[in-house]
PAVOLO-661135 format. One record per residue (C-alpha): residue number from 1; x, y, z; residue in one letter. Coordinates in steps of 0.1 Angstrom, whole numbers, plus 5000, padded with zeros to 4 digits. Example, Ala and Ser with C-alpha at 12.3 -4.5 7.8 and 13.67 -1.06 7.14 Angstrom:
2
{site 1; {5123; 4955; 5078}; 'A'}
{site 2; {5137; 4989; 5071}; 'S'}
% end
This chain:
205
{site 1; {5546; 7464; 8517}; 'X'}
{site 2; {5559; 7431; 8506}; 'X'}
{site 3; {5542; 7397; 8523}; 'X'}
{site 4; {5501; 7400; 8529}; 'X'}
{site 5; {5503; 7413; 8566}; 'X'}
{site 6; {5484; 7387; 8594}; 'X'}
{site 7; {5458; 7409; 8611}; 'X'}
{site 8; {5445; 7400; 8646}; 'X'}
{site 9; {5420; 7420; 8667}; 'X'}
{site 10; {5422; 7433; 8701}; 'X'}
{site 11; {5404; 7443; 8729}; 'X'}
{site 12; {5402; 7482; 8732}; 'X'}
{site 13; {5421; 7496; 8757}; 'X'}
{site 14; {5404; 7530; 8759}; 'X'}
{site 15; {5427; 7546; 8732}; 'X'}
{site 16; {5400; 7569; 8712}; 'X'}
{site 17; {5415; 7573; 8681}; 'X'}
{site 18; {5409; 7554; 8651}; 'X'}
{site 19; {5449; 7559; 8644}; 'X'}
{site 20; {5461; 7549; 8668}; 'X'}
{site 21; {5442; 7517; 8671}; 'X'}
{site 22; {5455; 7504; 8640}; 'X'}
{site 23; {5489; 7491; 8653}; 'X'}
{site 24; {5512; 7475; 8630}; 'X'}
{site 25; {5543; 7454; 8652}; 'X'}
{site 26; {5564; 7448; 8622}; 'X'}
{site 27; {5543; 7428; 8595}; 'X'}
{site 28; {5513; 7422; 8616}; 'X'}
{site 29; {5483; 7447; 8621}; 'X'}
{site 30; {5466; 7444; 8654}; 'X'}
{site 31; {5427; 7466; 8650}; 'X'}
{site 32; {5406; 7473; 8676}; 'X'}
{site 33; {5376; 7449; 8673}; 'X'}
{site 34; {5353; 7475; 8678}; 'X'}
{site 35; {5362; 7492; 8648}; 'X'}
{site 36; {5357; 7459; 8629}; 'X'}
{site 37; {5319; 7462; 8641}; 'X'}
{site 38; {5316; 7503; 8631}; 'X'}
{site 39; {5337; 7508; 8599}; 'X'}
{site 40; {5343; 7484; 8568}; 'X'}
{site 41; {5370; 7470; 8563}; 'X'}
{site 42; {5379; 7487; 8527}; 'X'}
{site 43; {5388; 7524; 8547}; 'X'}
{site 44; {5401; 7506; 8579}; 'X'}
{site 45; {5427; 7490; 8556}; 'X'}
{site 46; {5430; 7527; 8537}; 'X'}
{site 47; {5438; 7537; 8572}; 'X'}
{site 48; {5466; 7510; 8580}; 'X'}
{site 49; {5482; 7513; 8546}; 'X'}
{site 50; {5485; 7552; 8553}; 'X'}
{site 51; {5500; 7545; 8591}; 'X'}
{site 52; {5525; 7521; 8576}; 'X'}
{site 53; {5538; 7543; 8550}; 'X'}
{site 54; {5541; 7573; 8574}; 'X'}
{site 55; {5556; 7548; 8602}; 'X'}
{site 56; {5583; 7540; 8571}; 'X'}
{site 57; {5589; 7573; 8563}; 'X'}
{site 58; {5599; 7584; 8594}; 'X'}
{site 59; {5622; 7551; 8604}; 'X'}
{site 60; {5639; 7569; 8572}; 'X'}
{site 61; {5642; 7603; 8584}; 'X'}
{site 62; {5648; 7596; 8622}; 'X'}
{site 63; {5685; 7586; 8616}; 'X'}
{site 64; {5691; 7620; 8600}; 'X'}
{site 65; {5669; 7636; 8622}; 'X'}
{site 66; {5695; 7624; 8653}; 'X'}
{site 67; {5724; 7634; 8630}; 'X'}
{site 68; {5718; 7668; 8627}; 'X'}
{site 69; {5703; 7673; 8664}; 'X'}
{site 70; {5737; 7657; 8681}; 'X'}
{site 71; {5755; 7680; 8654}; 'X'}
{site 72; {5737; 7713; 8661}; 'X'}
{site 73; {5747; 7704; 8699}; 'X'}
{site 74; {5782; 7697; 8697}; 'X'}
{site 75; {5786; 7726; 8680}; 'X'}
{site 76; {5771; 7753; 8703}; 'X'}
{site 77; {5787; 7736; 8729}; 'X'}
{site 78; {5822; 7736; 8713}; 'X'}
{site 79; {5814; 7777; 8705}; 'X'}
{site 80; {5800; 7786; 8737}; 'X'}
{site 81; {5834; 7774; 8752}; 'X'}
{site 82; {5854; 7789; 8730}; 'X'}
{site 83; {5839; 7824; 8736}; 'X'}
{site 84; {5838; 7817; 8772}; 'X'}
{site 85; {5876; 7813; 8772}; 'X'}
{site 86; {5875; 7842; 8743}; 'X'}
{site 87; {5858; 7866; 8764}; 'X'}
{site 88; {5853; 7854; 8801}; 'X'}
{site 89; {5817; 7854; 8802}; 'X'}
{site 90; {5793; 7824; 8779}; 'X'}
{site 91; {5773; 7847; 8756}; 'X'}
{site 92; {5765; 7818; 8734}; 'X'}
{site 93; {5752; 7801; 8763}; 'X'}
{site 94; {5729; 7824; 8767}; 'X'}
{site 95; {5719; 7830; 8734}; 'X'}
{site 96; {5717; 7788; 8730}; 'X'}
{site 97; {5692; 7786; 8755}; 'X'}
{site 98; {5673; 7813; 8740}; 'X'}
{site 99; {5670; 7807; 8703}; 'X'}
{site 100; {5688; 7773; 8699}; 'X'}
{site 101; {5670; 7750; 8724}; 'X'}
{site 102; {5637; 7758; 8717}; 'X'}
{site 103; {5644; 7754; 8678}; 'X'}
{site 104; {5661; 7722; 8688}; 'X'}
{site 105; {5629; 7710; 8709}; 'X'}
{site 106; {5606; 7719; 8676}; 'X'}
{site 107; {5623; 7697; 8652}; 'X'}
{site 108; {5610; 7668; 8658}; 'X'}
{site 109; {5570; 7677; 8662}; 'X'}
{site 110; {5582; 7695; 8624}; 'X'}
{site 111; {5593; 7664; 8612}; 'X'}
{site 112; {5562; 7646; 8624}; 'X'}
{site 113; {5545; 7672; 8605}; 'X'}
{site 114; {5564; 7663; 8575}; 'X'}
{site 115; {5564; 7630; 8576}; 'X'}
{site 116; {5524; 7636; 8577}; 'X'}
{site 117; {5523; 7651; 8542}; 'X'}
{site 118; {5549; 7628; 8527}; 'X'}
{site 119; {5522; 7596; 8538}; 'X'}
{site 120; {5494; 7613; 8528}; 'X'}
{site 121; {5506; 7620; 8492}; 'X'}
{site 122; {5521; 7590; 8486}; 'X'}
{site 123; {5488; 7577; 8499}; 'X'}
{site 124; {5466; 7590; 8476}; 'X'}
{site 125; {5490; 7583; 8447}; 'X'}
{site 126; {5494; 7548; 8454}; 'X'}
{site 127; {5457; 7541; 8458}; 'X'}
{site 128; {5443; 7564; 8430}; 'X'}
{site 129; {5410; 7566; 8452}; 'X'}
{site 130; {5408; 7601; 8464}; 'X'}
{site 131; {5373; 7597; 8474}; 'X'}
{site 132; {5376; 7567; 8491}; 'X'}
{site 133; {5406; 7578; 8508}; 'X'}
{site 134; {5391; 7614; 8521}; 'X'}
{site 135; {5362; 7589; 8530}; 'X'}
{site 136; {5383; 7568; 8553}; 'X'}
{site 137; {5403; 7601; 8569}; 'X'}
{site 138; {5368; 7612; 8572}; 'X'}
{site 139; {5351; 7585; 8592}; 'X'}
{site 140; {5381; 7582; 8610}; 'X'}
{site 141; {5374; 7614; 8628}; 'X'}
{site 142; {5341; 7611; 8631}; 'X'}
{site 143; {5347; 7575; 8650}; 'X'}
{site 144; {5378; 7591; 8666}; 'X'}
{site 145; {5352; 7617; 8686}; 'X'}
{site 146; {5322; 7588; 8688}; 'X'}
{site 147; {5351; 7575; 8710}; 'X'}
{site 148; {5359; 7602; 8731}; 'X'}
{site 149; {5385; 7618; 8720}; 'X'}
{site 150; {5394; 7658; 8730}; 'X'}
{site 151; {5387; 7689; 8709}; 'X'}
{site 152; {5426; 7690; 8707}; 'X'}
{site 153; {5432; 7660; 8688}; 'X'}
{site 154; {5404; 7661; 8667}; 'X'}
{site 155; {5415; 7694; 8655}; 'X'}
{site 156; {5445; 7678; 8644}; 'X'}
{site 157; {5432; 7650; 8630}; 'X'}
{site 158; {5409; 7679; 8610}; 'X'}
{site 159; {5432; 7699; 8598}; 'X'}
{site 160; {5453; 7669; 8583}; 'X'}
{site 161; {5419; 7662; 8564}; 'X'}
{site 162; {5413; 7693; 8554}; 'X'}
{site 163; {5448; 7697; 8539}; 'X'}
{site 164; {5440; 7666; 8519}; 'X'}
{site 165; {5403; 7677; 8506}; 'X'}
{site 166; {5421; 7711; 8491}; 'X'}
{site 167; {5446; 7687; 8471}; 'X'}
{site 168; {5418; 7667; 8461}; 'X'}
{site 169; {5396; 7701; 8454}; 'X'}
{site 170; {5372; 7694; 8479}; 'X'}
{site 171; {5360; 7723; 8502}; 'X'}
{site 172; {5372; 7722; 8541}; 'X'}
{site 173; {5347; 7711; 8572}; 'X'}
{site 174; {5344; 7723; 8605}; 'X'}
{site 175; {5346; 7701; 8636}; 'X'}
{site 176; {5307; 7707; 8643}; 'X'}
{site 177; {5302; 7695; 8609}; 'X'}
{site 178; {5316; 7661; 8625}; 'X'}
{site 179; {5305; 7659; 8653}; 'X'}
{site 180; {5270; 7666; 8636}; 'X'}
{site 181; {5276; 7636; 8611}; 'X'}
{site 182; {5289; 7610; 8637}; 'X'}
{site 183; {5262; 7612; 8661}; 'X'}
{site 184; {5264; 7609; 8698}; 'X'}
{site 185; {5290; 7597; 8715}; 'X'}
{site 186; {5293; 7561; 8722}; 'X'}
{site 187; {5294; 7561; 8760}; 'X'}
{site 188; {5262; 7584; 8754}; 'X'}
{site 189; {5243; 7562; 8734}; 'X'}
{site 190; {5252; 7533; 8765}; 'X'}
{site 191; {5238; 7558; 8790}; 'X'}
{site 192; {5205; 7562; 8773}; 'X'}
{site 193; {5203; 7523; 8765}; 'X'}
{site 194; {5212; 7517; 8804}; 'X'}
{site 195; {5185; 7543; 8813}; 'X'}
{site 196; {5160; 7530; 8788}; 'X'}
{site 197; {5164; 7494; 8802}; 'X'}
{site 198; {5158; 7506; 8840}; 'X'}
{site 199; {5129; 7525; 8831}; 'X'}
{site 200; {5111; 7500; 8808}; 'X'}
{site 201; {5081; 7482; 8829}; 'X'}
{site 202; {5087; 7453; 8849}; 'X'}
{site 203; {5070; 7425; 8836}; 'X'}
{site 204; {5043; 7412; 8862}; 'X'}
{site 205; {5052; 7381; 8879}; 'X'}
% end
């Protein structure tokens, strides 16, 4: 990574996930001060090392990624016309907007997918801390749904975990499994502190 990156802290903004509250703007890391209070810093900076690496990897892959998508374009274009003027009627056209678009509209949430992987192993090579890093990925979900976030996300955010605990021989968990481990949510615990407080017995004047 070069130079020691500056970290500052920010307000949160009512972004849920732990990932995406670790924001790096070129060398600096911006964290959610929140986080600061709830996990240590040893598996936030697990966490930022693995969002830098996979925010590297895929500035590499992006230019190819635009290569071959303005490619694959030109090219049904250019045959879609030729069997137009071929045949009178654009049966690639057709067929392009069938198979080809859809493929085309796929790529890049494939790449992301990739790109996922490549971070993770390069990750847990570079670190040599499986534990610690399955720890981190860990409490990162955990936090992530202590936060708020959906079902949705956190199944992703699970099954790039679990993918990670079969590499490192470790058995899979389930969501509940979690949610169980994190506790209630955070705006929940707030409501019963709020409650507690109007309901405690005013002092006698």
């Amino acid at each position: 990574m070069g130079l020691e990156p500056r970290v500052f802290a920010f307000v949160s903004d009512g972004e849920p996930s732990v990932e995406n509250n670790l924001r790096w703007q070129k060398d600096s890391l911006w964290i959610d001060s929140s986080l600061l209070e709830r996990m240590s810093p040893r598996l936030l900076a697990i966490l930022a090392v693995r969002n830098y690496m996979e925010q590297e990897i895929w500035r590499r892959y992006l230019p190819l990624l635009l290569l071959v998508g303005v490619t694959a374009l030109a090219l049904s274009f250019a045959a879609a016309s030729f069997l137009q003027r071929l045949f009178g009627e654009n049966i690639l056209w057709h067929l392009t907007h069938i198979f080809v678009i859809p493929l085309f509209l796929e790529i890049p949430s494939l790449l992301r997918e990739y790109v996922r992987r490549r971070a993770d192993e390069e990750t847990l090579q570079r670190l040599a801390e499986p534990e610690t890093v399955l720890l981190a990925m860990e409490k990162a979900v955990e936090e992530s749904y202590r936060n708020g976030e959906t079902d949705k996300r956190l199944q992703s955010m699970l099954k790039r975990l679990n993918r990670v605990r079969a590499k490192a021989g470790e058995p899979p968990l389930t969501l509940e499994q979690i949610k169980a481990q994190a506790g209630e949510p955070l705006h929940r615990e707030e409501e019963e502190q709020l409650l507690t407080v109007n309901t405690a017995p005013q002092e006698e004047g």
